[in-house]
C-alpha positions as CSV (number, residue, x, y, z in Angstrom):
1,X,-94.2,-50.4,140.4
2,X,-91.0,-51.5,138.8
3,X,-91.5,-48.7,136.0
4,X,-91.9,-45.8,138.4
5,X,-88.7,-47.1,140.4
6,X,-87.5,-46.7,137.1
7,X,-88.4,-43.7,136.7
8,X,-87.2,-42.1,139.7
9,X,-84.0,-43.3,139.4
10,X,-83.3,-46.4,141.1
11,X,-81.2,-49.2,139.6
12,X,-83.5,-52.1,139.5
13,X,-82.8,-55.7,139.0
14,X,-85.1,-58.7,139.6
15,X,-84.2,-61.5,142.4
16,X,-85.6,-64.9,142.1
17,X,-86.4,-66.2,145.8
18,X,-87.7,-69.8,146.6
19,X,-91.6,-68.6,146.8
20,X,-91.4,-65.6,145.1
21,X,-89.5,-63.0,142.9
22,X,-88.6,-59.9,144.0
23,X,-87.7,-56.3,142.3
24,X,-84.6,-54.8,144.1
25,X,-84.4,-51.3,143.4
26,X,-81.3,-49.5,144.8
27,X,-81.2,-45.4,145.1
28,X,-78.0,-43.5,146.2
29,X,-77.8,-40.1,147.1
30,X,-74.4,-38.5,149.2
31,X,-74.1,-40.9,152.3
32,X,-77.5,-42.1,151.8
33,X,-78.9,-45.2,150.4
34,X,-82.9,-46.2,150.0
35,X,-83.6,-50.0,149.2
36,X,-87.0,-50.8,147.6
37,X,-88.1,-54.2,147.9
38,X,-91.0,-55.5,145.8
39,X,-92.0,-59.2,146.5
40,X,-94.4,-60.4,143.8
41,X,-96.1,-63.8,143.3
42,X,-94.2,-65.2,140.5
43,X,-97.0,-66.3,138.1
44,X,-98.5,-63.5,137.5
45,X,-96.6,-60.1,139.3
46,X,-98.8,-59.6,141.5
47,X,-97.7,-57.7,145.0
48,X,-97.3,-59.6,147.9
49,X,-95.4,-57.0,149.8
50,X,-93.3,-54.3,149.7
51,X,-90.1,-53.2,152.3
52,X,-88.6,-49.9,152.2
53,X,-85.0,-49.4,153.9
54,X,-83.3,-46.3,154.2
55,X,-79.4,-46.5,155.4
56,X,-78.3,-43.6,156.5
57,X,-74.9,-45.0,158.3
58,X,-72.8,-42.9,156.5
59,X,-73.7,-40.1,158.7
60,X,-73.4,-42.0,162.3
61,X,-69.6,-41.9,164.0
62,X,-68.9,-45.1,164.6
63,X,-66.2,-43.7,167.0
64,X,-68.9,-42.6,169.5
65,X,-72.0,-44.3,168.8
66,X,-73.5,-42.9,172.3
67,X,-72.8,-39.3,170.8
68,X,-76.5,-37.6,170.7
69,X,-78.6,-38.3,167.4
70,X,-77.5,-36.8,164.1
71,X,-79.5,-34.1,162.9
72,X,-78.0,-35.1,159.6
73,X,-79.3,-38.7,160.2
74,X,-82.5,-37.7,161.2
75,X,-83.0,-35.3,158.2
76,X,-81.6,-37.7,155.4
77,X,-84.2,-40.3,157.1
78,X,-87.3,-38.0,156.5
79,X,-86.3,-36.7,153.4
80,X,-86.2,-40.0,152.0
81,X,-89.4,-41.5,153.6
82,X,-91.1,-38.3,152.4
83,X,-90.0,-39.4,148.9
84,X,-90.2,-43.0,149.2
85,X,-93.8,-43.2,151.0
86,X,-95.6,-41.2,148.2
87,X,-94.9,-43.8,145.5
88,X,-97.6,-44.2,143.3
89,X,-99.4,-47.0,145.0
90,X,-103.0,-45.4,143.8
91,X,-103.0,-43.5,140.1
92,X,-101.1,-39.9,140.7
93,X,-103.9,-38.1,139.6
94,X,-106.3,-39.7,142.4
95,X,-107.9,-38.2,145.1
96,X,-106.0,-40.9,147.1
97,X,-102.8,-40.6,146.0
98,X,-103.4,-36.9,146.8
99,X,-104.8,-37.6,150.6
100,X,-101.3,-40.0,151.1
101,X,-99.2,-37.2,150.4
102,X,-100.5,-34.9,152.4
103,X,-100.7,-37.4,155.3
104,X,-96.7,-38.6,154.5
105,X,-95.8,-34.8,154.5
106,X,-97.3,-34.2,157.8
107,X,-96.3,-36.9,159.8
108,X,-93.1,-38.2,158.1
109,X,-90.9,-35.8,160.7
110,X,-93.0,-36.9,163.7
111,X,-92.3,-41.0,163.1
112,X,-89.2,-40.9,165.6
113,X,-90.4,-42.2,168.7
114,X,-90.4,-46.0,169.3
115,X,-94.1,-47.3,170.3
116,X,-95.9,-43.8,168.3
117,X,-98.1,-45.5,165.6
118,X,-99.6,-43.3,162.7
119,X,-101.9,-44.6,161.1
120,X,-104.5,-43.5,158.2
121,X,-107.0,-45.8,156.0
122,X,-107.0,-44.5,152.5
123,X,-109.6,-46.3,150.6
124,X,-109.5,-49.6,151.5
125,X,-105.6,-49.7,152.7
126,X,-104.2,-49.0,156.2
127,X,-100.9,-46.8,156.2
128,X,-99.5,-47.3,159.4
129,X,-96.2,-45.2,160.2
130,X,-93.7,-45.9,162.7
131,X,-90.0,-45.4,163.5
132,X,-86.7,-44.1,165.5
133,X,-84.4,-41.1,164.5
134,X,-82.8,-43.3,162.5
135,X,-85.4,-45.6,160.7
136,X,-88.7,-45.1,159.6
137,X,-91.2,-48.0,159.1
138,X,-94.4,-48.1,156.3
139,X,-96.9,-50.9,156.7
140,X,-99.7,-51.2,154.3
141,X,-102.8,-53.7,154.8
142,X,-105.9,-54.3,154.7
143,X,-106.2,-54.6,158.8
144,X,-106.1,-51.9,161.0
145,X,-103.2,-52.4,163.5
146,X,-105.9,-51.2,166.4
């Protein structure tokens, strides 16, 4: 995983927490910024979990934070998730890595309502996809959230 942050342009540096270690990879685009966070068992790199933030508060006013969601906002959000949730977590040539795009593609834009759960099981994970205009959320397990 580190390699293909690599790859795709994030900085990446390595953070060493009290139970684990942790790949940081920072991406920066215009008023956006994407965090990817790896958390790996130290002793021998294997995943633990992984957390995903987007900031898009570049584009919010903080002058009238009641002013109606940013289309902007929203946009940079998706944009990003659509980018960020199709990382290679199965082999890019797969059939599965095929089947997760296709599902992030479809339901990236409709993750925006808080309590709307979408969820798929692509071979023996659970995507589950959930958010606000201004956040989107990626789980991945073994458990259905059902």
């Amino acid at each position: 995983m580190k390699k293909s942050l690599i790859d795709s342009g994030y900085e990446v540096r390595s953070e060493r927490l009290k139970m684990l270690d942790a790949y940081v990879g920072i991406y920066k685009q215009e008023k956006l910024e994407v965090r990817f966070d790896i958390y790996h068992t130290r002793d021998n790199d294997q995943i633990d979990w992984v957390e995903v933030l987007v900031d898009a508060s570049g584009y919010i006013d903080l002058n009238n934070l009641d002013a109606p969601t940013n289309p902007k906002v929203v946009e940079a959000t998706t944009k990003a998730a659509l980018q960020v949730y199709k990382f290679p977590f199965f082999s890019k040539d797969s059939e599965e890595f095929k089947t997760l795009a296709a599902w992030v593609d479809l339901n990236a834009s409709k993750a925006t309502k808080q309590g709307k759960i979408i969820e798929t099981k692509i071979g023996d994970l659970y995507f589950t996809m959930y958010g606000q205009p201004y956040m989107r959320f990626l789980e991945i397990t073994t458990k259905s959230k059902e």
